[in-house]
C-alpha positions in Angstrom: 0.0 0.0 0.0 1.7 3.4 -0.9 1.7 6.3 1.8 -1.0 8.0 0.3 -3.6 5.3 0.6 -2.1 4.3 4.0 -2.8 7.9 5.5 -6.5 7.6 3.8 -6.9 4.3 5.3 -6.0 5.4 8.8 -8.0 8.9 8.0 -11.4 6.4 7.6 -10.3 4.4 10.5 -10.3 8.0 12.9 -13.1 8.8 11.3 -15.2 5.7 12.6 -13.9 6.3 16.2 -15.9 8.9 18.1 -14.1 10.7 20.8 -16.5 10.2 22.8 -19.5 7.7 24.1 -21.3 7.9 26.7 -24.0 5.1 28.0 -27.1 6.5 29.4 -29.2 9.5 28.4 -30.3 10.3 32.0 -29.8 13.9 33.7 -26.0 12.3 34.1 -25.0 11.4 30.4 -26.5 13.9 29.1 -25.1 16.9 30.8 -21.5 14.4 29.9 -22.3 14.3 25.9 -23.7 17.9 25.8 -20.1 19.4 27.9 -18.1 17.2 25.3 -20.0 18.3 22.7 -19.7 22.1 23.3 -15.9 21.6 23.3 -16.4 20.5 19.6 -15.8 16.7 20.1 -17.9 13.9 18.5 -19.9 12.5 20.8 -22.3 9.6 20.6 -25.1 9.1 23.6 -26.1 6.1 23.8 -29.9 5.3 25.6 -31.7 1.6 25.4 -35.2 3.0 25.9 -37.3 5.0 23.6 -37.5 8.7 25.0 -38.9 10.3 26.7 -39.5 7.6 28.6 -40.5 7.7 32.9 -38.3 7.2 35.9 -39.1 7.0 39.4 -38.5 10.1 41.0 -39.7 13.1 42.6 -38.9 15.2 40.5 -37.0 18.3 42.9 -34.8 20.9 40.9 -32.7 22.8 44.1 -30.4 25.3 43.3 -27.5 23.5 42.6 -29.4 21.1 39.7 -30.4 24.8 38.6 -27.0 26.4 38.1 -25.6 23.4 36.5 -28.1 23.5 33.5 -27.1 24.3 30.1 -27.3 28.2 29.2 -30.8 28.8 28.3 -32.2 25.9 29.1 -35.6 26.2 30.2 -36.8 24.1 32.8 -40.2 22.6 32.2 -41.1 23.3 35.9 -45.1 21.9 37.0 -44.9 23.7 40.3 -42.6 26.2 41.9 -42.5 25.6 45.8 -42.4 28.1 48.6 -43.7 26.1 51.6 -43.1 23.1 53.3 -44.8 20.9 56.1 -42.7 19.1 57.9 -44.1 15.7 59.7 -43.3 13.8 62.1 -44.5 9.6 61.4 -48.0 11.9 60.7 -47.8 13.8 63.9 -46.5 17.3 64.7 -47.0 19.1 61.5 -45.9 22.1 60.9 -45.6 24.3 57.7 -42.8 26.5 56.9 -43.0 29.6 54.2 -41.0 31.4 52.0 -41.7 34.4 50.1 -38.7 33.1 47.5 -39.1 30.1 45.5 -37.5 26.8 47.5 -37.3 24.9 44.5 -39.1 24.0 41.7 -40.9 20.3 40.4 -40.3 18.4 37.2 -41.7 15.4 35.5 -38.6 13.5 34.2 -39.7 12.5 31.1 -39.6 15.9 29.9 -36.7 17.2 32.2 -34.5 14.4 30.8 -35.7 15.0 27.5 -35.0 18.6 26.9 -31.5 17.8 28.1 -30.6 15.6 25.7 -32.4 17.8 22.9 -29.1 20.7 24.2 -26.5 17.9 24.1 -28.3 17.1 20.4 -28.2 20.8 19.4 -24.3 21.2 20.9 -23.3 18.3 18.7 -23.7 15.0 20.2 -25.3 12.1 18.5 -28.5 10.2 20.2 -29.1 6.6 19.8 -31.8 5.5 21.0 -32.6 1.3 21.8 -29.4 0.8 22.2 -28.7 -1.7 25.1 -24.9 -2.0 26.2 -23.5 -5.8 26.7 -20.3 -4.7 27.6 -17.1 -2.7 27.2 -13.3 -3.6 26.1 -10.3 -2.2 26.3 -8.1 -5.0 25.7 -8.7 -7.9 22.8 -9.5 -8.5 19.7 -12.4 -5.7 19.5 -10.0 -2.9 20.5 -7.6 -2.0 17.3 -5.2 -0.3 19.6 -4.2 1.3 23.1 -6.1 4.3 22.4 -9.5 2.9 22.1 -12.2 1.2 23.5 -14.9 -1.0 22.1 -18.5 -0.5 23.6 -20.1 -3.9 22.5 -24.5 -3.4 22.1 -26.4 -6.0 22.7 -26.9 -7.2 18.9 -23.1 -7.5 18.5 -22.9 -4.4 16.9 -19.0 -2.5 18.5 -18.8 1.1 18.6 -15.3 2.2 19.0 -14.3 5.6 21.5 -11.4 7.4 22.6 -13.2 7.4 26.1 -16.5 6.4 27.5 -18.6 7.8 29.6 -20.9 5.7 32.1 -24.2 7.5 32.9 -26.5 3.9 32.8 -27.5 4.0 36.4 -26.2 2.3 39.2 -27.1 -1.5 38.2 -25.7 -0.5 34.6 -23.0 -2.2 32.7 -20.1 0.7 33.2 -20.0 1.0 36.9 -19.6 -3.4 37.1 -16.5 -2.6 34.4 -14.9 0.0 36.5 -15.6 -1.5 39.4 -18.1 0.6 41.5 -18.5 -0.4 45.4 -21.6 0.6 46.8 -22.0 0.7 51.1 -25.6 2.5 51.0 -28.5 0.6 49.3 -32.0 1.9 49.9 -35.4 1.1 48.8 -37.3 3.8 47.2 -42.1 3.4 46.3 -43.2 5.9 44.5 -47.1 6.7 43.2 -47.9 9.2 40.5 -51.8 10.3 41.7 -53.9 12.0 39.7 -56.0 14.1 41.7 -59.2 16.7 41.6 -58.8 20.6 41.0 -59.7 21.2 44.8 -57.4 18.8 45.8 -54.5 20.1 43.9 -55.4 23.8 44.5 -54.6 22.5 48.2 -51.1 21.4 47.2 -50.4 23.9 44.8 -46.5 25.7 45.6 -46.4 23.2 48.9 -44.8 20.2 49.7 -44.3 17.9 52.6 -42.1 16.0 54.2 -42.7 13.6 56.5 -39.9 12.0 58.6 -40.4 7.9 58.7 -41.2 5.1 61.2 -38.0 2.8 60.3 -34.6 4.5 60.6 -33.4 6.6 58.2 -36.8 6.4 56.2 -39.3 9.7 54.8 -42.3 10.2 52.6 -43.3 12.8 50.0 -45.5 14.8 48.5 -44.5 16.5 45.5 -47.6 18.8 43.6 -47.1 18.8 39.9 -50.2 20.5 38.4 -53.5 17.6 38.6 -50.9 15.1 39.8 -49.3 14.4 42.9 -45.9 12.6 43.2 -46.1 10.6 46.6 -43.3 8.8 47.3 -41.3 7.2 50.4 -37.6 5.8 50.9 -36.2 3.4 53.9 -32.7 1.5 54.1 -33.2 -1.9 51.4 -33.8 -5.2 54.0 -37.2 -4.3 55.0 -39.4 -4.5 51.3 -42.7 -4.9 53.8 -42.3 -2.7 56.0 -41.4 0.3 53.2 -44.9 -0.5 51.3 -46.9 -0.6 54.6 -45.5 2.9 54.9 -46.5 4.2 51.9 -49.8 3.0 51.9 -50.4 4.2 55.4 -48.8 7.4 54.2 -51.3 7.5 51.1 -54.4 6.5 53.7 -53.6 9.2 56.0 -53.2 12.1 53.8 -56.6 11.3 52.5 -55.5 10.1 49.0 -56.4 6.4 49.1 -59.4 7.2 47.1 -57.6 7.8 44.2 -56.6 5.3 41.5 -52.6 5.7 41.1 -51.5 6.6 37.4 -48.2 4.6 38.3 -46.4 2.8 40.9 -43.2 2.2 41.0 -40.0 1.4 43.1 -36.6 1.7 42.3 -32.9 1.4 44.8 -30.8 4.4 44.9 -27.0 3.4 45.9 -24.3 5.2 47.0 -20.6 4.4 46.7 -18.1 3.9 49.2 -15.1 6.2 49.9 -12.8 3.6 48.2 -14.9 3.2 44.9 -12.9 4.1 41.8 -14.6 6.7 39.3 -12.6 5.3 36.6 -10.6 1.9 34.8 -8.2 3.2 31.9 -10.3 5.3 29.2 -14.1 4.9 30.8 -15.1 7.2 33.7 -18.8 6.7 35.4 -20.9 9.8 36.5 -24.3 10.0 38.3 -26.1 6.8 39.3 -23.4 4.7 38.0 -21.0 6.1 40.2 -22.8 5.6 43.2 -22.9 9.6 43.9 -26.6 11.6 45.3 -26.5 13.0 48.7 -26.7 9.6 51.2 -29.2 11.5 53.7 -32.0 12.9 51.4 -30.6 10.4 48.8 -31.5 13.5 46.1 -29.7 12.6 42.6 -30.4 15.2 40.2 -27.8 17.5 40.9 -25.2 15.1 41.4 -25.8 14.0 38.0 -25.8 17.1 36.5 -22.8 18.4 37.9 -20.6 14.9 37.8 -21.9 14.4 34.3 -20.4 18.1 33.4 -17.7 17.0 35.0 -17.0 13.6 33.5 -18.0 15.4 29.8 -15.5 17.6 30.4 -12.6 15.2 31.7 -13.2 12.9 29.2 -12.3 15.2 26.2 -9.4 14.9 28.1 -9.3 11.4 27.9 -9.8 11.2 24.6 -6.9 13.5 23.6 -4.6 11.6 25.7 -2.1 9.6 23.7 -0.5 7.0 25.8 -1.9 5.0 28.7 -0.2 7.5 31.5 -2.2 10.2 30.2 -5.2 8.5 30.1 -4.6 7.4 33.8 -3.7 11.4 34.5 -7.1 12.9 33.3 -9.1 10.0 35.1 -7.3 10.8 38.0 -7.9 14.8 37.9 -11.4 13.7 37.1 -11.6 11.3 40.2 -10.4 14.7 42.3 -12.3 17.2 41.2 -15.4 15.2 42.1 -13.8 13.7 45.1 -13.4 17.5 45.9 -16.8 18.9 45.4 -19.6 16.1 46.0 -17.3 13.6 48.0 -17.2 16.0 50.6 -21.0 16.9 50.4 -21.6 12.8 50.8 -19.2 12.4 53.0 -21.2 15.2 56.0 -24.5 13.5 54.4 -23.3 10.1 55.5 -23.2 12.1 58.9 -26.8 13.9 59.0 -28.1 9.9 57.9 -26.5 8.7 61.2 -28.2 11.7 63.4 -31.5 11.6 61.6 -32.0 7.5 62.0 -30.9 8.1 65.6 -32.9 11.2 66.3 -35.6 12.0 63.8 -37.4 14.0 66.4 -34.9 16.0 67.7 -33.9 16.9 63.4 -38.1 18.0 63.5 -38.3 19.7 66.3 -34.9 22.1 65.0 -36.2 22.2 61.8 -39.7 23.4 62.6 -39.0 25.8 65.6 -35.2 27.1 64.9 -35.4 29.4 62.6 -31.7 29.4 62.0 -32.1 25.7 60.8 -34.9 26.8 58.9 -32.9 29.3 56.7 -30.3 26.9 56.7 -33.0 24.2 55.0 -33.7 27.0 52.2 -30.4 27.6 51.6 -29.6 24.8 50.5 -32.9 24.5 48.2 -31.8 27.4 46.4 -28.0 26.7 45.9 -26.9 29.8 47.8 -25.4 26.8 50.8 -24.2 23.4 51.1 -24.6 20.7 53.6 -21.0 21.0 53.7 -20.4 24.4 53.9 -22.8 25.2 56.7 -20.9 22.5 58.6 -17.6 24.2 58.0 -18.8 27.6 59.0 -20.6 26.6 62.0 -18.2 25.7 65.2 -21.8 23.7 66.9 -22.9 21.6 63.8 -19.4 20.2 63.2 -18.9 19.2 66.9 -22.4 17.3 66.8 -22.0 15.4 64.0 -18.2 14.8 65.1 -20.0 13.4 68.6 -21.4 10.9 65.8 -17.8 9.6 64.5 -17.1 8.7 68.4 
């Protein structure tokens, strides 16, 4: 073969490598393909359901999920809340106000949606059906060091310079990197379609209810003529978490009302020790075991790991040698070890207080108004779990009592 047709040869051979994949079209991978797209890579995102399509979840955009949005994005928002009732197992409610806007409510369908129309209009590639068996980087799939082969269920191998895992946390990329989970819990949610009156009395209002087994809540979450009600309890005690909800459902007066769906899902959250990355493939979101261990809330880990990981892996992908690679995973695994290992890490902490002393966590929340503002705070983004803990001398020595 002469030199001319050997450089057009390796030309076609680039050109059926993407920079990058990523696996899962969620709030995760698609805030990955859209931040690798913007920096003018070419990205595939790769989804095995048709979209949109629904995921259990309640649906809460806080601050944070907010500012880590693409620019002018508009969120499709079904209720924007400024009150909250705070329960207690039923008893001891009490209803907290705000003349700003907590946070707001989406359904995911169209939440998840939207994003992955931005990561579409930046650049990226959706595929949609597209179920991931597994992933090489060694063998007879992968041409060379550089690459790595994401194998679809049909046989079908689509070659990457780097992959992105965004599949969830049972998915195929966090089992190849390696993911360790410590946290497991259970997680029923209903989608009940309710009467004008009954959603005018919900309307801009949520509650929270704090739970009869350890570490468990319930919710209501008012999106226009439906209500999300949901509750969540430690994995172990399947029984006891539906009795809950449906005593939850009875006593809010709801029972009456056929549910549109039911669902259930686990949320898991990774040990300390869990790698973010093997070689060329880094894991955001779900698949990484990251969401806040204490509320267990997911979206805005997603969002901002999956900006993260987009971001890192165009590093990846431009990395020309195995060192390199290894560098940027590593810079990767930092910044989010950093950021939202440290925000897990003090809600591993409020977990411990809450399933040891819900009522003492209601009673502060509901008649200390410094907790209060501390509560909204962190709805809107201005505050962090973390950084009230730094700033105030009496929060870290109680949840330091806890380490003891």
């Amino acid at each position: 073969m002469s030199s001319e047709n050997a450089d057009a040869g390796h030309e076609h051979e680039e050109s059926s490598v993407w920079d990058v994949v990523v696996v899962g079209a969620g709030p995760g991978g698609a805030s990955a393909a859209y931040a690798a797209a913007v920096a003018g890579r070419k990205v595939l995102l790769l989804e095995k359901a048709e979209l949109p399509r629904y995921k259990t979840c309640g649906g809460g955009i806080i601050g944070y999920s907010r500012d880590s949005l693409p620019p002018g994005f508009e969120l499709p928002l079904r209720d924007r809340i400024h009150a909250v009732t705070f329960s207690l197992n039923g008893r001891l409610a009490r209803t907290r106000r705000s003349r700003r806007m907590l946070f707001g409510l989406i359904n995911r369908p169209e939440f998840d949606a939207g994003l992955v129309e931005q990561a579409q209009k930046a650049g990226a590639e959706l595929r949609t059906g597209a179920t991931v068996s597994r992933v090489e980087q060694h063998g007879a799939a992968v041409p060379d060091r550089r690459t790595v082969a994401v194998v679809l269920s049909g046989g079908e191998t689509v070659l990457a310079r780097a992959v992105v895992g965004a599949d969830g946390s049972a998915g195929r990329i966090g089992a190849h990197v390696g993911v360790k989970l410590d946290q497991v819990d259970l997680g029923l949610e209903a989608e009940i379609p309710v009467p004008p009156t009954v959603a005018e009395d919900w309307a801009g209002r949520v509650l929270i209810d704090w739970g009869p087994m350890p570490g468990s809540y319930g919710w209501v979450f008012p999106k226009g003529d439906t209500l999300t009600v949901g509750v969540i309890s430690a994995r172990g005690d399947g029984a006891g978490t539906k009795r809950y909800l449906e005593d939850f459902i009875a006593r809010l007066g709801l029972a009456g009302f056929e549910p549109k769906i039911s669902s259930g899902h686990l949320t898991r959250c990774r040990s300390d020790d869990s790698p973010l990355s093997r070689g060329r493939v880094l894991v955001c979101g779900d698949a990484a075991g990251l969401l806040e261990p204490w509320t267990r809330e997911g979206i805005s880990f997603a969002l901002r790991s999956g900006r993260l990981a987009g971001e890192w892996a165009v590093r990846v992908a431009e990395s020309h040698d195995a060192v390199d690679a290894r560098r940027q995973a590593l810079n990767y695994a930092f910044a989010i070890k950093a950021g939202l290992g440290v925000e897990m890490s003090v809600g591993r902490r409020m977990l411990k207080l809450f399933e040891r002393r819900p009522g003492l966590l209601h009673a502060v929340l509901t008649g200390f108004r410094p907790a209060w503002n501390a509560f909204a705070g962190i709805t809107r983004g201005t505050t962090s779990l973390a950084e009230l803990v730094r700033s105030h001398p009496l929060a870290q020595r109680a949840l330091s009592a806890l380490d003891r």
